[in-house]
N, C-alpha and C positions, 0 to 999 in steps of 0.2 A: 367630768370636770375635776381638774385637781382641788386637791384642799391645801391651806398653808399652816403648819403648825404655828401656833403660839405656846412654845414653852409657860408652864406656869411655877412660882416660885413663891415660896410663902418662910418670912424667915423666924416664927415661931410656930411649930406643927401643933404645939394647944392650945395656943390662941384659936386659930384656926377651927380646930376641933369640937371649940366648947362655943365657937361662934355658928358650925353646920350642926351641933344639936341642939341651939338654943332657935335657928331659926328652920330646921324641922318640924321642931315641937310646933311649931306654930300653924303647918300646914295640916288640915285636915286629913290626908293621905298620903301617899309616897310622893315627892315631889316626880315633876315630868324633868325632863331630857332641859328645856330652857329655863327652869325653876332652880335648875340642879346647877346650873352653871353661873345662874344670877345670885345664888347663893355662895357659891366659890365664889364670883368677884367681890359681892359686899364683904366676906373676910378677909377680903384683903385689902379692904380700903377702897372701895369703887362704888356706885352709882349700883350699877349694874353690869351684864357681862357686857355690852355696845361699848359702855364709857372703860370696863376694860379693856377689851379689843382696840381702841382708839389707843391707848396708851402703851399697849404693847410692843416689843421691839422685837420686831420679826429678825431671826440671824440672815445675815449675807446666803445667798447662793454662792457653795463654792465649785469653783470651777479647775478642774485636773486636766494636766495635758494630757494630749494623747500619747498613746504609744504608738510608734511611727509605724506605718501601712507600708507594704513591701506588696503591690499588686501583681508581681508575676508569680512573686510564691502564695498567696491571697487565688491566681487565678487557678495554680495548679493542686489543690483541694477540690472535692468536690461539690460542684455548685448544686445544691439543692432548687434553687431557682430555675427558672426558666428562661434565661436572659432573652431568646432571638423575641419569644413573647413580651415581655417587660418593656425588649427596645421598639417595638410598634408603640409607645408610650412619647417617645422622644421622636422631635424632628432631626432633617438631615444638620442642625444647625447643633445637636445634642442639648435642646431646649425640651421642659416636659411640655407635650403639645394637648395632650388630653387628660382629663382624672382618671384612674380608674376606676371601675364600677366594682371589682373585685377587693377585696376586702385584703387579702393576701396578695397584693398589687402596690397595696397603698404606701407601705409602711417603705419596702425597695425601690421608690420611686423619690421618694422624699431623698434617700440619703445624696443621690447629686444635687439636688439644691443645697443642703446642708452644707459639703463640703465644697460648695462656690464661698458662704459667708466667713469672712476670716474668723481665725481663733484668737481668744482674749483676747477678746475689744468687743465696748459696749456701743449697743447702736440705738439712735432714737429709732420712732417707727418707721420715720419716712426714710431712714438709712436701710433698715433692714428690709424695706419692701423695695427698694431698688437692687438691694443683692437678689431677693427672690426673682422680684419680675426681667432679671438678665439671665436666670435659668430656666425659664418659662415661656412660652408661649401663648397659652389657655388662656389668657385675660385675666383668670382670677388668683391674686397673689394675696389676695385676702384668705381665699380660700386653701390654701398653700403654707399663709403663717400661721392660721389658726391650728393645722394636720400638725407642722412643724412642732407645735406648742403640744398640744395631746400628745404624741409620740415622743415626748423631753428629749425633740434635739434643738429644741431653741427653748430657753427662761424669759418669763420675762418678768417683772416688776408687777405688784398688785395694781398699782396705775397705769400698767402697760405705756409706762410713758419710754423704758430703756430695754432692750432687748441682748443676751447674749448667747453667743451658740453653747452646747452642751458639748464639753469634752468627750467622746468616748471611743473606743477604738469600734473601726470599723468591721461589720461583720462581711468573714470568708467568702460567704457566699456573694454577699452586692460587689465584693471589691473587682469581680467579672464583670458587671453592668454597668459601675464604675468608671470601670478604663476604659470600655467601647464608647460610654457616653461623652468623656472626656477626649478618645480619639476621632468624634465626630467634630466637635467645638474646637478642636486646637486649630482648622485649615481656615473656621472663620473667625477665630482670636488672630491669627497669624495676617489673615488678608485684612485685617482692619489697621494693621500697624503698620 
């Protein structure tokens, strides 16, 4: 599970100082791990660490373009992957049709869902589960955004109410699995128009 920083910021350090040894002093033994934190937030003016955290201003996700993918030269490197194995994964439709069960299966599998959802642009959830569930087949595109999300090629919001893809250049090796999966889907993009 990720975690999200909360910078913390205190804008006199002996205030501060003379507030975590005055209320120290007060604790019978070394404070724990949420004593320690409840104690940062009262010096800074808070309740507690919760009524801090509520108040916190978590920074934007920033988001980088990518650096443009060039897949013939991406395909003429050597694929450490196993593409013809990977694309038993994908239907004739270059939809993922199965999960898989291999652990080193998972993460190569995602990147063509990924790069179906456009770049910058934020998407509610039922937007980005329609991008997912047009590269899918499996049924579960829950199970699909949450992979996307663990492997940050998708952010989302601590409310998960807005979704956006993750910049990043694609690695050498998928860009093989890539353009097969993409060369499977273009005859039924092409006969649908």
């Amino acid at each position: 599970m990720s975690r999200t920083a909360f910078p913390f910021q205190s804008n006199d350090i002996s205030l501060l100082a003379r507030s975590l040894v005055k209320q120290w002093q007060a604790e019978s033994s070394a404070p724990t791990h949420l004593q320690m934190l409840n104690m940062l937030a009262r010096a800074a003016g808070f309740d507690n660490f919760q009524h801090w955290r509520a108040e916190a201003v978590v920074p934007p996700v920033v988001v980088q373009a990518p650096a443009p993918v060039d897949l013939t030269q991406a395909a003429a490197t050597t694929a450490i992957l196993d593409t013809p194995r990977l694309l038993r994964y994908f239907d004739e439709q270059g939809r993922l049709s199965r999960w898989p069960g291999k652990f080193s299966h998972q993460l190569p599998c995602l990147w063509p869902i990924w790069a179906r959802i456009p770049a910058r642009q934020t998407f509610s959830e039922r937007e980005v589960n329609e991008w997912i569930k047009a590269g899918e087949s499996l049924g579960d595109h829950v199970l699909l955004r949450r992979e996307l999300v663990n492997y940050k090629l998708l952010a989302r919001t601590q409310d998960g109410r807005e979704y956006r893809r993750v910049e990043q250049p694609l690695p050498a090796e998928v860009a093989v699995l890539l353009r097969e999966v993409l060369r499977r889907s273009a005859p039924a993009a092409s006969a649908g128009s």
